[in-house]
C-alpha atoms as an extended CHARMM CRD file, in Angstrom:
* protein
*
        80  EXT
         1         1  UNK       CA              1.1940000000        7.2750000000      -14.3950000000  PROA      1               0.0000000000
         2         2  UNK       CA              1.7310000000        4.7690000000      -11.8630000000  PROA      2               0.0000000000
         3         3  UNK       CA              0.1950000000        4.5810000000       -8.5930000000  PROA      3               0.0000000000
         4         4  UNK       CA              3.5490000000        5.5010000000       -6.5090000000  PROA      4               0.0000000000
         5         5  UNK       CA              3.5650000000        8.8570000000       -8.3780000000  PROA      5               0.0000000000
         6         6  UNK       CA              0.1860000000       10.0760000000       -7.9270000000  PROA      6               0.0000000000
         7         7  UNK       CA              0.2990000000        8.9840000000       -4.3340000000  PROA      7               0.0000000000
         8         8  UNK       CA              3.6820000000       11.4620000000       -4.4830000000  PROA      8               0.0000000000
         9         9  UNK       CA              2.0590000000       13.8550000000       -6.3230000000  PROA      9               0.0000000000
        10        10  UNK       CA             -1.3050000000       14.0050000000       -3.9990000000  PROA      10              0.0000000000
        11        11  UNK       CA              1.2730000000       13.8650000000       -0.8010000000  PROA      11              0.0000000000
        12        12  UNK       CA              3.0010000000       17.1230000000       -2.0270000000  PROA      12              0.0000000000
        13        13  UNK       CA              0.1360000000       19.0410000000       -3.3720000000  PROA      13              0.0000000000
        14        14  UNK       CA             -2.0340000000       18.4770000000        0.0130000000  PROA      14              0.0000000000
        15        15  UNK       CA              1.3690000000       19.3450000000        1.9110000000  PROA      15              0.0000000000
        16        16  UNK       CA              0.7770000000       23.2700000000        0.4080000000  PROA      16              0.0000000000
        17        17  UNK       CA             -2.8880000000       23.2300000000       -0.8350000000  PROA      17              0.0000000000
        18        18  UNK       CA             -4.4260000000       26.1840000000        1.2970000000  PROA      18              0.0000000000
        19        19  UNK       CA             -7.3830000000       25.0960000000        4.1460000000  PROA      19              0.0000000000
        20        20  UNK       CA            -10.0460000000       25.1340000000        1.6890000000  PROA      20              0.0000000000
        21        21  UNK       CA             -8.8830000000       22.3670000000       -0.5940000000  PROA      21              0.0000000000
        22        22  UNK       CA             -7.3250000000       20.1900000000        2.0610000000  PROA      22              0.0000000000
        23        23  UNK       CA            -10.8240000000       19.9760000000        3.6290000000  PROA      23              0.0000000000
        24        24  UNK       CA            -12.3730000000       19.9280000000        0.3090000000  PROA      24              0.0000000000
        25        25  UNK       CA            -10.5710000000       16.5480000000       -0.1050000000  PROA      25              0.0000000000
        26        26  UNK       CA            -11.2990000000       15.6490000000        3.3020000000  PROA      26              0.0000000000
        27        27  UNK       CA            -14.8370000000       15.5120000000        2.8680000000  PROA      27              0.0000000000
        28        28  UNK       CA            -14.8040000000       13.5110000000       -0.1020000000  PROA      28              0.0000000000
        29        29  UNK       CA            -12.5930000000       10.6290000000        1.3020000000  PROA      29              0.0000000000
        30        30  UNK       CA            -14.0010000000       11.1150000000        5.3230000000  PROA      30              0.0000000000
        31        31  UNK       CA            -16.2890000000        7.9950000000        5.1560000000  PROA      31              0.0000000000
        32        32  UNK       CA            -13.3920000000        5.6090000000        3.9880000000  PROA      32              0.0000000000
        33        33  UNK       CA            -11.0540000000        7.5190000000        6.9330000000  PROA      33              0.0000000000
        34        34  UNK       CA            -13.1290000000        6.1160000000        9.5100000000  PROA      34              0.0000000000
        35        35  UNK       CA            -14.4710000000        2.8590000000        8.3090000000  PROA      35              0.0000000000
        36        36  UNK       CA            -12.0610000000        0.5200000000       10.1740000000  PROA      36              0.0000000000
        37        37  UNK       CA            -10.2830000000       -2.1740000000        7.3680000000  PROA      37              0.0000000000
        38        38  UNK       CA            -11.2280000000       -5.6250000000        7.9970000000  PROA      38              0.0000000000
        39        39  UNK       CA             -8.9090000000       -7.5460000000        5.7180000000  PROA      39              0.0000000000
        40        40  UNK       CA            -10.4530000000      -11.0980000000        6.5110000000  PROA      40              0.0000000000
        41        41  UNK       CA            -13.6470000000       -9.9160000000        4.5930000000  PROA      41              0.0000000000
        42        42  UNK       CA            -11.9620000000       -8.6890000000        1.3400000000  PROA      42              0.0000000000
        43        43  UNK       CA            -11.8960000000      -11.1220000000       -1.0530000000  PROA      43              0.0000000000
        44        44  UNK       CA             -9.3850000000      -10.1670000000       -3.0560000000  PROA      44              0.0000000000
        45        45  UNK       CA             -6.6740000000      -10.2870000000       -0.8390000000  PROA      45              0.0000000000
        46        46  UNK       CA             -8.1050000000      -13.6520000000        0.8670000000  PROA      46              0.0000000000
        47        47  UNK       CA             -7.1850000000      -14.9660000000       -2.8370000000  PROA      47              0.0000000000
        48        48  UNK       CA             -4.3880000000      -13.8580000000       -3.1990000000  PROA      48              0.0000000000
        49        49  UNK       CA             -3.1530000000      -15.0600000000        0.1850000000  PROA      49              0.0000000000
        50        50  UNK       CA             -4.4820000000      -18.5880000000       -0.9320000000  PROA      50              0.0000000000
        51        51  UNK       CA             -2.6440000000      -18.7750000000       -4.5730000000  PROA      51              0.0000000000
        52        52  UNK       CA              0.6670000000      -17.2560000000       -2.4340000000  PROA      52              0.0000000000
        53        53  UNK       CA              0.3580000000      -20.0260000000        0.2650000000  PROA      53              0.0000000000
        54        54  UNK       CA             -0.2140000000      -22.4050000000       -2.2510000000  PROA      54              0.0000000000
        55        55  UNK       CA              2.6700000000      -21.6300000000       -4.6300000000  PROA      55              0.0000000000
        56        56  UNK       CA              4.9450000000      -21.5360000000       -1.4630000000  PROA      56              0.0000000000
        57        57  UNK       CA              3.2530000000      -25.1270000000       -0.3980000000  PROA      57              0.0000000000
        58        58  UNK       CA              4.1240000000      -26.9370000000       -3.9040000000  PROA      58              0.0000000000
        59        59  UNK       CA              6.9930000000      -25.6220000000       -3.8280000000  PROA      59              0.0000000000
        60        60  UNK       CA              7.0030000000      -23.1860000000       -6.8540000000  PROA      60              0.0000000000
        61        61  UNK       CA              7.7420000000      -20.3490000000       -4.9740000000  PROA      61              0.0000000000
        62        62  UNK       CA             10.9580000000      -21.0140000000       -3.0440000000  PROA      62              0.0000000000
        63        63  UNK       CA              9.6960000000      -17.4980000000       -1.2880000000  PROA      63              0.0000000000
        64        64  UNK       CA             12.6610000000      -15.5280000000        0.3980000000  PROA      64              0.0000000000
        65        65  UNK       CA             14.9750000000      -15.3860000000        3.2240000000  PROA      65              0.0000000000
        66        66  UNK       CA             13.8500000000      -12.1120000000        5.5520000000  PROA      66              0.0000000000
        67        67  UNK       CA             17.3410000000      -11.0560000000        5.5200000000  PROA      67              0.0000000000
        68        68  UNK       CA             17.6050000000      -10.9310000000        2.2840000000  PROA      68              0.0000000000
        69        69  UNK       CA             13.9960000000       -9.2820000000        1.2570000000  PROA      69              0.0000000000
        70        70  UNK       CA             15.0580000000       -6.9800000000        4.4250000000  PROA      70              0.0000000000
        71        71  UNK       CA             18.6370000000       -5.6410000000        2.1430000000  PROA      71              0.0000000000
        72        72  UNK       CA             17.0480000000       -5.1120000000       -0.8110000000  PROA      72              0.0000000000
        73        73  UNK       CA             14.0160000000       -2.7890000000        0.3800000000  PROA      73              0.0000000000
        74        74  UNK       CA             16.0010000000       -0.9170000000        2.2170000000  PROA      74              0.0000000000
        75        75  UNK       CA             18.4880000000       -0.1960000000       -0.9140000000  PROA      75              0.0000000000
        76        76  UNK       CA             15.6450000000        1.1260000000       -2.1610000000  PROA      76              0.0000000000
        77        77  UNK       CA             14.4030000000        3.3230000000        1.0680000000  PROA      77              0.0000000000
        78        78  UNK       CA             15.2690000000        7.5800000000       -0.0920000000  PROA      78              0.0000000000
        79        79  UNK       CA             17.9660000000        8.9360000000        1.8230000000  PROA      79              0.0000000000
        80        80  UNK       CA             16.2150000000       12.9010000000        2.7110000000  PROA      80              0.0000000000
């Protein structure tokens, strides 16, 4: 199962889970809640900015027009 679907699957379950489990899961994910994301110390994603920058730089990437990355996520946005 992909990550999409379980995040779909946790979103709908926690949407009718009674008091008791919602806080249940609360308590176990709380600490990572309030820990503020600072995304110039992960490393991972510092990489992976890098190779990206550098692909784009030498011209491997051609990257994408915004326009055009804009059209095609949102033909893929659900229509509720």
């Amino acid at each position: 199962m992909n990550t999409a679907t379980i995040r779909e699957k946790l979103y709908d379950y926690i949407r009718v889970a009674d008091d008791n489990k919602v806080k249940a899961i609360y308590t176990m994910i709380e600490n990572e809640l309030n820990e503020p994301y600072e995304w110039w110390n992960d490393g991972e994603l510092i990489a992976e900015l890098d190779y990206r920058s550098a692909q784009l730089k030498s011209g491997n990437d051609k990257g994408r027009l915004w326009e055009d990355a804009k059209k095609e996520i949102l033909s893929h946005r659900k229509v509720k």
